[in-house]
C-alpha positions in Angstrom: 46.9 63.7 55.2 47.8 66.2 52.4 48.7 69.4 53.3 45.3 70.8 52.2 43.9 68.7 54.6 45.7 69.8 57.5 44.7 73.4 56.9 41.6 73.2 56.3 41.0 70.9 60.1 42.8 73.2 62.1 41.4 76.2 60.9 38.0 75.1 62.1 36.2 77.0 65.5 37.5 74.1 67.8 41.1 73.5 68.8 42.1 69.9 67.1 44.2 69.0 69.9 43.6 69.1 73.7 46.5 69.6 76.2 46.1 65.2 76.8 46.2 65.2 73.5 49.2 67.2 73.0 51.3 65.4 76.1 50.1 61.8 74.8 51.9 62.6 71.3 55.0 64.3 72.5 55.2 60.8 74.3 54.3 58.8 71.7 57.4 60.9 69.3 59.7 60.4 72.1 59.5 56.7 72.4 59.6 55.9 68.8 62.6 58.3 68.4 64.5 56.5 71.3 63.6 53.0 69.5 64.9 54.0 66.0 68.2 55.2 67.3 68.6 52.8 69.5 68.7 50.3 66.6 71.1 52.4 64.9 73.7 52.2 67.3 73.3 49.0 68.0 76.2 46.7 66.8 75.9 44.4 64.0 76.1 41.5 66.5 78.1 40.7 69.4 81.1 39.1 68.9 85.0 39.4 67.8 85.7 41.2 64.4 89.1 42.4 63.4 89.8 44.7 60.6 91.3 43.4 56.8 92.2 45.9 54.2 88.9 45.7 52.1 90.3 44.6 48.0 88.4 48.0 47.1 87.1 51.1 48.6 83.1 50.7 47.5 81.3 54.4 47.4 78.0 52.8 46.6 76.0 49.4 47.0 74.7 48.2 44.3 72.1 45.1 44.3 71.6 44.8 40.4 72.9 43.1 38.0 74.2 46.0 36.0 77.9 45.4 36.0 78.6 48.7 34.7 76.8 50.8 37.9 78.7 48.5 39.8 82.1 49.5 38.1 81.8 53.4 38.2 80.0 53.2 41.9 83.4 51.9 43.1 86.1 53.7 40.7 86.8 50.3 39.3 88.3 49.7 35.5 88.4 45.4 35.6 86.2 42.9 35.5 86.8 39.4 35.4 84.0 37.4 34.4 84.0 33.1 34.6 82.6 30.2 33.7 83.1 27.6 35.8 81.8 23.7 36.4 83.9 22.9 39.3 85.0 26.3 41.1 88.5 26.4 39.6 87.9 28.8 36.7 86.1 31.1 39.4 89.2 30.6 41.4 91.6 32.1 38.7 89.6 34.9 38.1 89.1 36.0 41.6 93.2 35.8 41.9 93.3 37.8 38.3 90.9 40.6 40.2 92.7 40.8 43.2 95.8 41.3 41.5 94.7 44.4 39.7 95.0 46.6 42.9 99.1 46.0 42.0 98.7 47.4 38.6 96.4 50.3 39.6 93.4 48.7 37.9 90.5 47.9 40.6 88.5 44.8 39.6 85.7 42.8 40.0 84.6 39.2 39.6 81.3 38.7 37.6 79.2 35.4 37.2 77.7 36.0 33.9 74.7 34.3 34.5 74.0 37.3 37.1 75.1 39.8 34.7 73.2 41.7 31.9 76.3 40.9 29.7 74.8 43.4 26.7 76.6 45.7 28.6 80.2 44.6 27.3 78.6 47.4 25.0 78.8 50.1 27.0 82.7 49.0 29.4 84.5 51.3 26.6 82.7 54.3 28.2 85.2 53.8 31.4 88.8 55.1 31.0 91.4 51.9 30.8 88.7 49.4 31.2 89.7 45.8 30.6 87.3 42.6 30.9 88.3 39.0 31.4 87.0 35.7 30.8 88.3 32.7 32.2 85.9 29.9 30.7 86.2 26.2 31.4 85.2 23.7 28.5 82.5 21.0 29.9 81.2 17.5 28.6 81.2 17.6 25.1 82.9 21.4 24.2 80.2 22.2 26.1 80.3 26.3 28.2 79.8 25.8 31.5 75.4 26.1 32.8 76.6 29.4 34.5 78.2 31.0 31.2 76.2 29.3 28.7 73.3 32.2 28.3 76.5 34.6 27.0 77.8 32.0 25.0 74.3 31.6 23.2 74.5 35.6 22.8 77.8 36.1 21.5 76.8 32.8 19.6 73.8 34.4 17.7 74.4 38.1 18.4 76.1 40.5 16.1 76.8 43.4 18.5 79.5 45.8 18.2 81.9 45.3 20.9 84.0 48.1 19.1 86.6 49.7 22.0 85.9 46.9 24.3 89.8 45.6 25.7 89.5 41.8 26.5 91.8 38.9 27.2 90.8 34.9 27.6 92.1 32.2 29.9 90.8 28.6 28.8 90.3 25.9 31.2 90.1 22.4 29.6 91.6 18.5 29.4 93.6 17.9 26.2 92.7 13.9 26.6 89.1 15.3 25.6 88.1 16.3 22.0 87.2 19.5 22.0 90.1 20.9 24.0 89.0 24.1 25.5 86.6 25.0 22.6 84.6 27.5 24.5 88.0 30.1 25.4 89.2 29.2 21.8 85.5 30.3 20.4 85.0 33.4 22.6 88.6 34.6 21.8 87.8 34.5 18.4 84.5 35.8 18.4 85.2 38.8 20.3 87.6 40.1 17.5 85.1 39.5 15.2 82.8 41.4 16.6 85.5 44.7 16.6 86.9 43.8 20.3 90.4 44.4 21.1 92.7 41.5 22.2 95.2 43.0 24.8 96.7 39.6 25.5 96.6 36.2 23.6 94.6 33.5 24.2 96.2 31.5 27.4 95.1 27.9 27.4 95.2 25.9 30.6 95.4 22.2 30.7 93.7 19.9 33.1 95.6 16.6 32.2 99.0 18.4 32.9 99.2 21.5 35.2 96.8 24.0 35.0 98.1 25.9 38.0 101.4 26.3 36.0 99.1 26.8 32.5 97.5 29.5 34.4 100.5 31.6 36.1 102.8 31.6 33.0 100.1 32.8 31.3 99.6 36.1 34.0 102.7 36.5 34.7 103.0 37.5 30.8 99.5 38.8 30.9 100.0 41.6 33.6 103.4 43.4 31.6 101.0 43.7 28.3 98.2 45.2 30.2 100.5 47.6 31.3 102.1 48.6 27.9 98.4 48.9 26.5 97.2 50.9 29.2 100.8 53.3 29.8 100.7 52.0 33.9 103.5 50.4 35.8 102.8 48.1 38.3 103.1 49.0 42.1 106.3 46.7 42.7 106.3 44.1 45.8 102.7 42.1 45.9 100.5 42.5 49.1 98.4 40.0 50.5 95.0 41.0 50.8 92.2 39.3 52.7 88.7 39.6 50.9 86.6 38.4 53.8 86.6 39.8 57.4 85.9 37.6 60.3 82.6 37.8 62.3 82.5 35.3 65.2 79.1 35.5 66.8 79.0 34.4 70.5 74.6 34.5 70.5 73.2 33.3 67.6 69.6 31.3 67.2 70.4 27.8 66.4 67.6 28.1 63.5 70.0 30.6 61.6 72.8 28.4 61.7 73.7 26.6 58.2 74.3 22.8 59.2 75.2 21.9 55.2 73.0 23.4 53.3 73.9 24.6 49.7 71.9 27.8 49.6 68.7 28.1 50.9 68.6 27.5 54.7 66.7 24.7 56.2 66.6 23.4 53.0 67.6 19.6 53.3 65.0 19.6 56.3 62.4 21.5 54.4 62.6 19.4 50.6 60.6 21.3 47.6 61.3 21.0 44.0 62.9 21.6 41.7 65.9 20.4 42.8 68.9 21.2 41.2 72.8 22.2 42.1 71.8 24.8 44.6 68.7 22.4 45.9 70.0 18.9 45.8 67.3 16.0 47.1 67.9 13.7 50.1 68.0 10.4 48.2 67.6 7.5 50.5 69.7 4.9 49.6 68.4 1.2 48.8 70.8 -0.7 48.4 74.7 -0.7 48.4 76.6 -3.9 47.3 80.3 -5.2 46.6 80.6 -5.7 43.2 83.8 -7.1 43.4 84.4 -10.6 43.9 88.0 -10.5 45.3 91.4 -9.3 45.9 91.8 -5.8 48.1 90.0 -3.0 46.1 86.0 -2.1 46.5 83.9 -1.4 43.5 80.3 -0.5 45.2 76.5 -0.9 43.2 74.1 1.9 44.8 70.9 2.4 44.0 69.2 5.4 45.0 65.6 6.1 45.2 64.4 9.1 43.6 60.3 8.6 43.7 58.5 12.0 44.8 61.2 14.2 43.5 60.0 14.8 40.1 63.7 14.8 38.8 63.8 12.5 35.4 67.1 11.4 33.6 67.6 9.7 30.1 70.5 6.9 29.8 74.3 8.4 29.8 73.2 11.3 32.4 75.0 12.7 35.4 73.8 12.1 38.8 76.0 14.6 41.0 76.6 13.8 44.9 77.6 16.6 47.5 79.5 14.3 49.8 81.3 15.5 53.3 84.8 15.4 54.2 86.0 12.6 56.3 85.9 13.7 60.1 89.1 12.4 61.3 90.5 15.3 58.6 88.4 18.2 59.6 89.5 17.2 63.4 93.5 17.5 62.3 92.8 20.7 60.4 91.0 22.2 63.6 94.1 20.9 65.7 96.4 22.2 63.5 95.0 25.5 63.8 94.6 25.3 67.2 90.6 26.6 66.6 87.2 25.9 68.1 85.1 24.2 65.9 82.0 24.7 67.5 82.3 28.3 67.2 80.0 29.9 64.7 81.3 32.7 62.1 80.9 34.4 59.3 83.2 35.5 56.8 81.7 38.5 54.9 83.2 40.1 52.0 84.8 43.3 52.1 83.6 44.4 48.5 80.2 45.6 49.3 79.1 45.7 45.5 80.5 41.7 44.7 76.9 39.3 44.5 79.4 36.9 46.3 78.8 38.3 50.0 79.8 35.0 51.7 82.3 32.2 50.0 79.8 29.9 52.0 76.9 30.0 53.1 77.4 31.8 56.5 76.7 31.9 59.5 77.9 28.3 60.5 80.6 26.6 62.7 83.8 26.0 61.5 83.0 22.5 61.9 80.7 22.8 59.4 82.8 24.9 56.7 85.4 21.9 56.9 82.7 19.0 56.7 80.2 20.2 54.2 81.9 23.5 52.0 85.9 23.4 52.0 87.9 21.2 49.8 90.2 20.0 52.8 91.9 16.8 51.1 92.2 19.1 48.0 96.0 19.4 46.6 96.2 23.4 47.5 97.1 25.4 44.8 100.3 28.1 44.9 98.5 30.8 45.9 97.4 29.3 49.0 101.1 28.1 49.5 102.2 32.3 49.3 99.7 32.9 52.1 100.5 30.1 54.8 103.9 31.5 54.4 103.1 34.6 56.5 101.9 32.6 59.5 105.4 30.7 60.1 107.6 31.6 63.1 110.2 29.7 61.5 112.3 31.6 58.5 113.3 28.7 56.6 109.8 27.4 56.4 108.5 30.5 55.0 111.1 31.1 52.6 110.3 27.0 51.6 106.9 28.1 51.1 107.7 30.9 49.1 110.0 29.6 46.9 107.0 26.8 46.1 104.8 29.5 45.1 107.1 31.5 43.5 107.5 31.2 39.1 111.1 30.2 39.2 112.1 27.0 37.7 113.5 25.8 41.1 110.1 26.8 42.8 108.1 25.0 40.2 110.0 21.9 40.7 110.1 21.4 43.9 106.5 22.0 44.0 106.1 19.1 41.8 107.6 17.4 43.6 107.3 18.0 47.5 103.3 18.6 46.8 101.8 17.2 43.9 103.8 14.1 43.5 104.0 13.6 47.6 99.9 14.2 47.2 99.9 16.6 50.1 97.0 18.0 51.2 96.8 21.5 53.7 96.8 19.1 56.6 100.1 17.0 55.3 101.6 20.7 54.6 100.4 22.2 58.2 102.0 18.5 59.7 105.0 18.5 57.9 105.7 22.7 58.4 105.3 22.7 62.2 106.1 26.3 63.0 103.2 26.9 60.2 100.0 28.4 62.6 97.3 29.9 60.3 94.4 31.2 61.7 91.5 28.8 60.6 89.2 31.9 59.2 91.6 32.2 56.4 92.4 29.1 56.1 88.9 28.7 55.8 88.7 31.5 53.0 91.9 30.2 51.2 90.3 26.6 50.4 88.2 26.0 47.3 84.6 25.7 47.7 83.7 21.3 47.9 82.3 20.7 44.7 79.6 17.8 43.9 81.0 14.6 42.3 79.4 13.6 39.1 78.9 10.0 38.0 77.3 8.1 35.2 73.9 7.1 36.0 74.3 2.8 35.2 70.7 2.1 34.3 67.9 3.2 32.0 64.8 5.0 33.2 62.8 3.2 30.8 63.7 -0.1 33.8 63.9 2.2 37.0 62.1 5.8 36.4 62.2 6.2 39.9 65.6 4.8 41.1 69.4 6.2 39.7 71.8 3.3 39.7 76.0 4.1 40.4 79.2 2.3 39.7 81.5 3.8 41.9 85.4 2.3 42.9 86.4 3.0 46.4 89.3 5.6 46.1 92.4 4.6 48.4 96.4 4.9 48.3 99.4 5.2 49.5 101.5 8.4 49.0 105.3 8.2 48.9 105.1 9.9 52.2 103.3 6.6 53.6 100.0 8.4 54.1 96.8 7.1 52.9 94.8 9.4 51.1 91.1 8.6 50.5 88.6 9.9 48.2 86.1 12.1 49.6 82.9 11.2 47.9 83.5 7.6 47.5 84.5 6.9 51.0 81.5 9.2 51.9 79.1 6.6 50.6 80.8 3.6 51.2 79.9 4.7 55.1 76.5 4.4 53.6 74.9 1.1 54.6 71.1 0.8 54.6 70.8 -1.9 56.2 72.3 -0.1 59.3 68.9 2.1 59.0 67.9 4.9 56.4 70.7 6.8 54.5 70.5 9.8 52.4 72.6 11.6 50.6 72.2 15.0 48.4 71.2 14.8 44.8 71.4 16.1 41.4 70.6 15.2 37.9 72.6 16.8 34.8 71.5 16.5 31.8 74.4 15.0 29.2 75.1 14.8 25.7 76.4 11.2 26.0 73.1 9.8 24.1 72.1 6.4 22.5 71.4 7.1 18.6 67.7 8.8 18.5 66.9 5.8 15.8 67.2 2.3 17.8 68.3 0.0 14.8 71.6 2.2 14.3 74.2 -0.4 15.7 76.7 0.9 18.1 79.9 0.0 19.8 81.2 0.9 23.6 84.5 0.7 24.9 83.9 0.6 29.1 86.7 -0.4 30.6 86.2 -1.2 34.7 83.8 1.3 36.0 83.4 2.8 32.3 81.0 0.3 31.8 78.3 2.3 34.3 76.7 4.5 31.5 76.7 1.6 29.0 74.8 -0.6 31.4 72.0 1.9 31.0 71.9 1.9 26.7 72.1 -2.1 27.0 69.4 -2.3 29.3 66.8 0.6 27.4 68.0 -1.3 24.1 66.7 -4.8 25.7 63.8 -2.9 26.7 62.6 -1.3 23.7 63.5 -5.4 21.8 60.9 -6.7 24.9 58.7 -4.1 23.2 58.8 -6.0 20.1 61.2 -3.0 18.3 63.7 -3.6 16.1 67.5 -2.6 17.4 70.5 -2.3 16.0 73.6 -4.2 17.3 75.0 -3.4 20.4 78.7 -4.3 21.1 80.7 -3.9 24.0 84.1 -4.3 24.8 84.9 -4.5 28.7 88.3 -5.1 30.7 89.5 -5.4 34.2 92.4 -6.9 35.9 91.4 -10.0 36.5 88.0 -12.1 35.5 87.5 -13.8 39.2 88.1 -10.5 40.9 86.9 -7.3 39.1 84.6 -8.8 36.1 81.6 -6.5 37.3 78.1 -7.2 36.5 79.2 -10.5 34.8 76.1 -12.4 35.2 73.8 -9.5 34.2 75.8 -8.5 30.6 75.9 -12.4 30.0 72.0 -12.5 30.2 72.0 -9.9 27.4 74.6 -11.7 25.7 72.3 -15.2 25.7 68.8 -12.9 24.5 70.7 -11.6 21.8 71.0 -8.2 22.5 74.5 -7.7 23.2 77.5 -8.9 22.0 80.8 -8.9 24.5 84.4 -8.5 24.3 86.7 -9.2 27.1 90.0 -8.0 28.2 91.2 -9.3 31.7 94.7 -7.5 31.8 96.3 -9.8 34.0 94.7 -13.5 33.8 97.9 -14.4 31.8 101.9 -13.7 30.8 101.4 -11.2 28.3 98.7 -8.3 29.5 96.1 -7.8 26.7 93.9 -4.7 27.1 90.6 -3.6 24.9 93.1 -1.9 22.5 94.3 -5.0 21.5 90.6 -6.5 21.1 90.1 -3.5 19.0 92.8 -3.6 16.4 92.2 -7.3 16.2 88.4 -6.3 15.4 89.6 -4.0 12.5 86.8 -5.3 9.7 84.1 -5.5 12.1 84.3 -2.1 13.4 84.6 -1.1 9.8 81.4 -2.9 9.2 79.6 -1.5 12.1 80.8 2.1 12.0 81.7 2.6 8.3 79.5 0.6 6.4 76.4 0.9 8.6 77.1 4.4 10.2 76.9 3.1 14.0 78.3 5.6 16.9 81.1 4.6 18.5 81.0 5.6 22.2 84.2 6.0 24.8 84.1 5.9 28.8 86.5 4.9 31.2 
């Protein structure tokens, strides 16, 4: 009722209210004000928290995606923005905004693709502000999907980014083309469009060591952001925990996440579109030995993909989420001396980061180890620098230290005691007994398990409702006599189907890697063992499209393995296409005689034909393997 209303009822002859009346309501106010406090005091949930110093001290929550709210709500001056395929360039920048705190700049990571980025615009408004990009190159020079909507804009856009401070870290693979084009572009761009470079352009390779890439680069980085800004750094480094620990002791098992890669329920309840964050359950159909002898595995699987409405052209990505091989996640929980059937959450401390969880939460610990953490993962330095702190034994942590640490000694014997041993954080946690972490952070130290990606070997145009792979079992010795396995592929070589049905989550990404748009344009592929998988699928649409009665251009392939009677792969298939006409092979079996010949050879013996094919009749030349 207005308060018009009001008056003009209980001015009338007639009281509005009787004594009942009167008694009912004060009732009726009394039990709803017990129920609303009661809620209010309530605890979050019953269980075990303890307290971590938060990375910031938030003032206000802020849900948008205005980057710039979020920024003055908390009293922060950094923002560290990435673009990232495969969670490492996320990585660095969440490192990069932790480390602010020591050089009285507050930051924030930022996913760009949740950002209204037009607001780079307004970041000069805030006193000693400072953005940062660390950008990973994909496929082809490709930005990453997450960071390829600001690409396009600074692409096409001609804003003035006057007074905006900026620095770039690249993340790329020099053995690719277009070494970390996207960092290189963006770095330029931004002075072109009146930004301010406060640090050059740090470039971190792949191929070689892109942890070391990465901390040269800040370690330089940090001193000129201080001289730009007139601030000195706050000395010593403190480790800081970004997530605090709920363990929840009753939960409903419906609330639990069991794998899932974002919405709950989600693998149980399938509905397109299916992407990353929604993968399909794709039964698998078949799963053969390709190989034909000797002691490695090279596995055809076919996976059906009828009802899913996902649709993929020849030299696309089909991306797996595969689990982490149980016998590890039971020696991590050892190790750690943890429950794995406890269900937690971690929760981030910044109230205004979009990232409230670093998985999806609440779970079991079991869980975060089999489905979400990279757990046979090389760790990186930074999670070296933390396991130090849970060692009862001094020499231990002053080993682990001294591996994390920038010092030429440090470097090398993390070379060479980690990444040449191939130790993983169980190897480290079995080899540095006195070493107890707890398994939360643990669990928030590890990189987030990232899909595998492999090219799809066949052609919709044959199978528009089945995705072929080529996949070689993953398995060897390190020089500390472990064997180390590869996740995904010993993930699906578990897979039989003729055990029962067998699914495993799905993507498709889209590629660049594309037969000519005009079929008679000749072309040659170099597919060496499983490089042959994308090829399979242009020689098979090309046979296709010559059923049709089209005209195609030549198609030549040159293919090498060790040895022909062992790992000679789809033999009899490419020698059907070879007898129709449509293909023409060249072989390279490395170690059938003395002297090892490899396709290199073939190729500079083949000088005037690929001159022929490729220079005379402009025919694509196409690289996997």
């Amino acid at each position: 009722m207005t308060d018009e209303k009001i008056e003009n009822v209980v001015s009338g002859e007639e009281p509005f209210l009787g004594a009942l009346d009167i008694a009912l309501l004060v009732i009726l106010i009394a039990g709803g004000t017990w129920y609303f406090t009661r809620n209010r005091t309530k605890p979050e949930e019953q269980g075990r928290t303890y307290s971590i110093q938060p990375t910031t001290v938030s003032t206000a929550a802020v849900t948008e995606n205005s980057f710039i709210k979020k920024l003055k709500a908390s009293g922060r001056s950094l923002v560290v923005f990435y673009g990232s395929q495969t969670g490492t360039a996320e990585e660095f920048a969440g490192r990069l905004a932790k480390e602010g705190i020591r050089y009285r700049l507050k930051g924030m990571v930022a996913d760009p693709e949740e950002c209204d980025m037009e607001e780079l615009l307004q970041l000069k408004d805030i006193s000693n502000s400072l953005a940062v990009f660390c950008l990973a190159t994909y496929g082809e020079g490709d930005p990453t999907d997450n960071a390829m909507e600001f690409y396009e804009w600074i692409t096409n856009g001609d804003a003035d980014l006057t007074g905006l401070n900026y620095a770039v870290f690249g993340l790329g693979n020099k053995t690719y083309e277009h070494y970390n084009k996207v960092a290189i572009y963006v770095d330029k761009r931004l002075e072109e469009l009146g930004a301010t470079r406060v640090f050059e352009l740090g470039l971190g390779d792949d191929d070689a060591n892109i942890e070391d890439d990465f901390i040269t680069w800040k370690d330089r980085f940090w001193p000129a952001v201080c001289d730009n800004f007139g601030i000195e750094g706050s000395g010593e480094e403190v480790l800081i925990r970004q997530f605090r620990l709920l363990e929840h002791n009753d939960v409903q098992l419906d609330r639990i996440y069991t794998g899932e890669v974002a919405r709950l329920h989600s693998l149980q309840n399938q509905r397109p579109p299916f992407d990353a964050k929604n993968p399909f359950l794709a039964p698998i159909l078949i799963n053969r030995e390709l190989h034909k002898g000797g002691n490695r595995s090279c596995m055809h699987i076919e996976l059906d993909i009828e009802g899913s409405k996902m649709r993929y052209d020849a030299g696309d990505h089909v991306a797996m989420y595969p689990i982490n091989d149980k016998d590890l996640v039971e020696k991590l929980g050892l190790l750690c001396n943890a429950d794995l059937d406890l269900v937690f959450s971690l929760i981030n401390t910044d109230t205004d980061s979009s990232k409230k969880h670093p998985f999806p939460c609440p779970t079991t610990y079991r869980t975060a180890l089999t489905h979400y953490l990279e757990i046979a993962a090389i760790p990186r330095t930074h999670i070296l620098k933390e396991l130090a702190e849970y060692c009862s034994d001094e020499n231990d942590k002053q080993f682990l230290r001294s591996m994390a640490s920038i010092t030429p000694e440090g470097k090398e014997k993390y070379q060479s005691w980690v990444q040449d041993a191939c130790r993983n954080i169980v190897h480290i946690l079995e080899d540095i007994s006195s070493c107890k972490p707890s398994i939360d952070h643990v669990c928030e130290l590890l990189p987030r398990l990232q899909p595998r990606y492999y090219s799809i070997s066949s052609s919709s145009k044959l199978y528009p409702t089945k995705v072929h792979i080529t996949a070689v079992l993953v398995q060897y010795k390190t020089p500390t006599g472990r064997l180390n396995k590869g996740v995904a592929t010993t993930y699906l070589k578990a897979k039989n189907p003729e055990e029962g049905e067998v699914k495993v989550p799905v993507f498709i990404r889209k590629s660049q890697f594309r037969l000519p748009t005009k079929p008679e344009i000749p072309i040659v592929m170099v597919g060496p063992g499983t490089g042959v998988a994308p090829f399979r699928g242009f020689i098979q649409e090309r046979q296709h499209l010559r059923d049709e009665g089209k005209q195609v251009g030549e198609s030549i392939l040159y293919f090498g393995c060790r040895k022909k009677s062992e790992d000679f792969i789809y033999e009899e298939e490419l020698g059907e296409y070879v007898e129709k006409g449509t293909l023409t092979l060249k072989t390279a079996f490395s170690r059938d005689q003395e002297k090892k010949i490899y396709v290199t050879h073939l190729l500079e013996q083949d000088a005037d034909l690929l001159w022929r094919v490729l220079g005379e009749n402009n025919g694509h030349f196409y690289i996997c393997g």
